[in-house]
N, C-alpha and C positions, 0 to 999 in steps of 0.2 A: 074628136079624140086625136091628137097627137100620133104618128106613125110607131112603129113599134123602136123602130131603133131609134128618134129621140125622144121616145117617154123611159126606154133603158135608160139613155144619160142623164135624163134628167130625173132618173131614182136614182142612179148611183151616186149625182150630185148631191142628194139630200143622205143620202145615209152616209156620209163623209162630212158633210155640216156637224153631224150629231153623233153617241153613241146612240140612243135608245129611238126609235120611232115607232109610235102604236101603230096597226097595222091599218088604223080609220081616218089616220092623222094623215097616214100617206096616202092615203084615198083620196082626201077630201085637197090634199094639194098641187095632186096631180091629174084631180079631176076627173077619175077612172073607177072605177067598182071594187072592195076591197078583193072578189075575185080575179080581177086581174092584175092588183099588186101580188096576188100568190105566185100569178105565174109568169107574171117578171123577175121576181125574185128568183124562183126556179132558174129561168133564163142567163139569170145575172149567175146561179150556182153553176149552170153548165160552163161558161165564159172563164172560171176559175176564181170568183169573187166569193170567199169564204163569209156566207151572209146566214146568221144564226137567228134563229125564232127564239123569242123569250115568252113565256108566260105570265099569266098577269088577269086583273079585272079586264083589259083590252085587249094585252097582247100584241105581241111588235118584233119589230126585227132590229138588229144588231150586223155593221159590218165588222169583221173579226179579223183580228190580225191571221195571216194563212201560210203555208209554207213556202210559196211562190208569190213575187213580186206581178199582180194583176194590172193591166193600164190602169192607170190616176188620171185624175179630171182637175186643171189646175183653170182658176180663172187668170186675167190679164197680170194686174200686179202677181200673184203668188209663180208664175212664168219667168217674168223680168226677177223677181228677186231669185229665184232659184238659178237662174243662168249667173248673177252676180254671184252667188255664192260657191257656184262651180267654179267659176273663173279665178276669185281668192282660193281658192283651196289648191288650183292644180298648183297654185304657187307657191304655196304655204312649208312646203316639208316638213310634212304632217306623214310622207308615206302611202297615201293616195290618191298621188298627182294624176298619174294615169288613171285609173278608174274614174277620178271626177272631167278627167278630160272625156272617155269616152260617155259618161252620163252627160256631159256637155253637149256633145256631138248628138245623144236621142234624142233631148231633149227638144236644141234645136227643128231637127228632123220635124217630126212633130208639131209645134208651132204651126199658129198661122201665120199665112205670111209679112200681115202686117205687123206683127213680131219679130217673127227671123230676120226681117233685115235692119230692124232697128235693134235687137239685140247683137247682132252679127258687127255691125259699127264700133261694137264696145271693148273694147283691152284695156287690162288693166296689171297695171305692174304694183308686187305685194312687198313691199320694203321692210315691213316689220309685223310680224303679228298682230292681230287683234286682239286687246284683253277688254275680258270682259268687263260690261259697263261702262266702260271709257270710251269718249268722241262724241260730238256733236254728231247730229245724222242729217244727210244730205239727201232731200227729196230725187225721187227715181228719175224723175224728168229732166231735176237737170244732172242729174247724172247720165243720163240718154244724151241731153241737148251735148255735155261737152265728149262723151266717146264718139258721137256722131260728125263732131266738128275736126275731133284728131284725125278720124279714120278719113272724113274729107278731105283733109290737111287743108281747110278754109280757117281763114284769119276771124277771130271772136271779139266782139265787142261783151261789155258783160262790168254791171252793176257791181260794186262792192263794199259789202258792208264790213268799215275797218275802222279803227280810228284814224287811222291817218289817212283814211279815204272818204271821212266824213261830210255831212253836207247836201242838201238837195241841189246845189248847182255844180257838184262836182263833174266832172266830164267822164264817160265809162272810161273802163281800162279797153286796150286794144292789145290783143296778143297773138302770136302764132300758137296755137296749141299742139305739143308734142305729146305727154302722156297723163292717163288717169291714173292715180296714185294712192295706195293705201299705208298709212302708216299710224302705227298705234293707236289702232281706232278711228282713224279721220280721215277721208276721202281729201285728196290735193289735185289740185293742175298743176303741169310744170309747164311753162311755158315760154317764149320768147316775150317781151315786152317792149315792143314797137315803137311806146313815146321814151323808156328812158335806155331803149337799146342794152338789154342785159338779160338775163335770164333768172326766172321768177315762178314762187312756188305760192300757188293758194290757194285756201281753204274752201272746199266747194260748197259748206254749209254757208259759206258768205258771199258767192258768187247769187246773183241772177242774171241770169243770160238774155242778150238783147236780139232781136229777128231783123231781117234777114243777117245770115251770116255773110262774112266779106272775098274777096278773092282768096283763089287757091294759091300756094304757097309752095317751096319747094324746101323741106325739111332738112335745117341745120343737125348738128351732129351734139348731143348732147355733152361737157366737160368732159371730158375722161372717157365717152362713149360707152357706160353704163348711168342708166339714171338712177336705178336699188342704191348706189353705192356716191351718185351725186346729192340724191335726197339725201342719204343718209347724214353725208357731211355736211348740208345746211344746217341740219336740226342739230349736229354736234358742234356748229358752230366755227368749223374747220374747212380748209381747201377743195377745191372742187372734186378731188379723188377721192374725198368720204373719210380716210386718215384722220386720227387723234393729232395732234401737233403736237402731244405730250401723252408718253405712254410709260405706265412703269409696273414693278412687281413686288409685292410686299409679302410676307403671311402676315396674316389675321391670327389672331389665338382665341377664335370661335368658332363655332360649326360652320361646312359649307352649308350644312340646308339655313341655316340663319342668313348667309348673305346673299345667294340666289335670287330669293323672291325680289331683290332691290338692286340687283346689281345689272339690270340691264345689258347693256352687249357685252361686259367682262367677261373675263373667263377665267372659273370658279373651281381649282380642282383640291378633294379632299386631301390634306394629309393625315387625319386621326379622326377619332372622335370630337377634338377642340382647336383645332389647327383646318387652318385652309391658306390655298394657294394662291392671289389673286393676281389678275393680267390686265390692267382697267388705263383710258383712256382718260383724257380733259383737254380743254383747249387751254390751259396756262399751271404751271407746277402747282400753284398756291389752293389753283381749284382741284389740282388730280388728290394734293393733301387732305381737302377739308372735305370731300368727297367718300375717300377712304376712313377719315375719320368719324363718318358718322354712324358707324359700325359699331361706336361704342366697345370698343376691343384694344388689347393690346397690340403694337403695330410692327414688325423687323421689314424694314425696307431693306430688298435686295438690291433694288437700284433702279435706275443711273444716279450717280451723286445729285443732278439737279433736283429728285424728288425729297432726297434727305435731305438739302439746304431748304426747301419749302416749307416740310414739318419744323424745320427752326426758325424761321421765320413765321410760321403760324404758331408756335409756341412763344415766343417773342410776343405775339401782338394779344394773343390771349390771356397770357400775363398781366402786359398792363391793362387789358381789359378789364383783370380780375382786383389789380388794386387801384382804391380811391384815389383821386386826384385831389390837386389839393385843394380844391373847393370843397372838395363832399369829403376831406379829411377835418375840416375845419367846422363842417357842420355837423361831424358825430362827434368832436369834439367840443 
């Protein structure tokens, strides 16, 4: 039989598997007398684990949700993802930065240590929320493999599955790795890129990472020396400062809650019921036009002029989009 304090863990472990356990079931898996699961449970009730008897042809117990927050028993993955998702949260401005920082800090504590200091490698910077369902997912490992390479500051050889990096005799990428990076659901490396000398963002659901990693490095300064705001302006397709390279202001004559849910980094403020204020970004007038137009709304552009000349010129080309040409005049005639 098992000592007293790890056949406690390992009933606590099992009544957290489950809600219901007969009380013969945990007998028989702990390999102990259903008399002494009575008074481990007991044990476990002193300790502060709100652990409820249910009735029944067997009869069993139940862990309950309790007024106080009891030690938890987390295995290896459910450890590493809880430390990730503290780490997105303190970043998130959601409101409970601090709290999930100091839940960061027990948890750590706690860990073993062949955890702590591979989670302790890992930072991560959160450049745009995560919505749900969206993003490919990026196994834990190599998420470990590149926080542990940044926090080295060792140069990364590393597989990638791209189209333009296609091929079984492609040669890995080499990079300096600066930071792990969340954005819109997807896990990124930003990194320096060693053979074409530039700085480069990728996908770590498309990375596989090659061993050993290569000399240590002495970390360049990121564009503009924020990277939230360098990613951002890759993905918008704009200068290294993150900047729209075309920005303007219209109202809409439809509700702000209508354009919110699509309007990504805009800024969306009510004037009425059927009126809104919009503040929105593109990287060329043509695209900031057809962008806003797909609001299906009527549109009063406040400005700059160049955003007005763009709705005319998208009005222009959708026009003659909309009349036949003279081939396909000639065949409905």
């Amino acid at each position: 039989m098992p000592k007293t304090s790890a056949r406690l863990l390992a009933l606590l472990s099992l009544l957290q598997a489950r809600r219901d356990w007969p009380g013969a079931l945990l007998a028989e898996r702990l390999d102990i007398s259903p008399r002494t699961v009575r008074r481990d449970i007991d044990r476990l009730r002193e300790l502060g684990y709100p652990v409820a008897a249910f009735k029944g042809p067997e009869g069993g117990y139940r862990l309950e949700a309790g007024t106080v927050l009891p030690p938890l028993l987390f295995d290896d993955e459910q450890a590493v993802a809880l430390a990730l998702a503290l780490q997105v949260v303190t970043a998130s401005g959601a409101g409970v930065g601090e709290a999930a920082a100091r839940a960061l800090a027990t948890v750590r504590q706690v860990m073993p240590a062949r955890l702590r200091d591979r989670v302790g490698t890992l930072r991560v910077t959160t450049v745009r929320q995560l919505a749900a369902g969206q993003g490919a997912q990026a196994g834990g490992a190599t998420l470990m493999a590149l926080g542990g390479a940044v926090h080295a500051r060792e140069e990364l050889r590393f597989d990638y599955a791209s189209p333009d990096d296609a091929g079984p005799d492609r040669p890995p990428r080499r990079v300096q790795p600066h930071h792990l990076v969340t954005h819109a659901g997807r896990w990124y490396l930003v990194a320096w890129d060693l053979d074409r000398e530039d700085w480069r963002t990728f996908r770590a659901d498309r990375i596989t990472p090659r061993v050993p990693t290569g000399p240590r490095f002495t970390p360049r300064e990121v564009p503009g020396g924020d990277v939230a705001a360098f990613v951002a302006g890759r993905f918008r397709g704009s200068g290294p400062l993150g900047d729209w390279p075309c920005r303007g202001v219209v109202v809409l004559r439809t509700s702000a809650a209508t354009v919110l849910p699509y309007a990504d980094d805009a800024i969306v403020e009510e004037l009425g019921p059927d009126r809104c204020r919009v503040v929105m970004g593109a990287w060329s007038w043509p695209a900031l036009a057809a962008a806003l137009g797909r609001f299906d709304a009527d549109v009063e552009v406040i400005g700059p002029p160049q955003l007005k000349d763009a709705f005319a010129h998208l009005a222009r080309r959708y026009a003659e989009a909309a009349s036949p040409g003279p081939a396909l005049k000639g065949a409905i005639g």
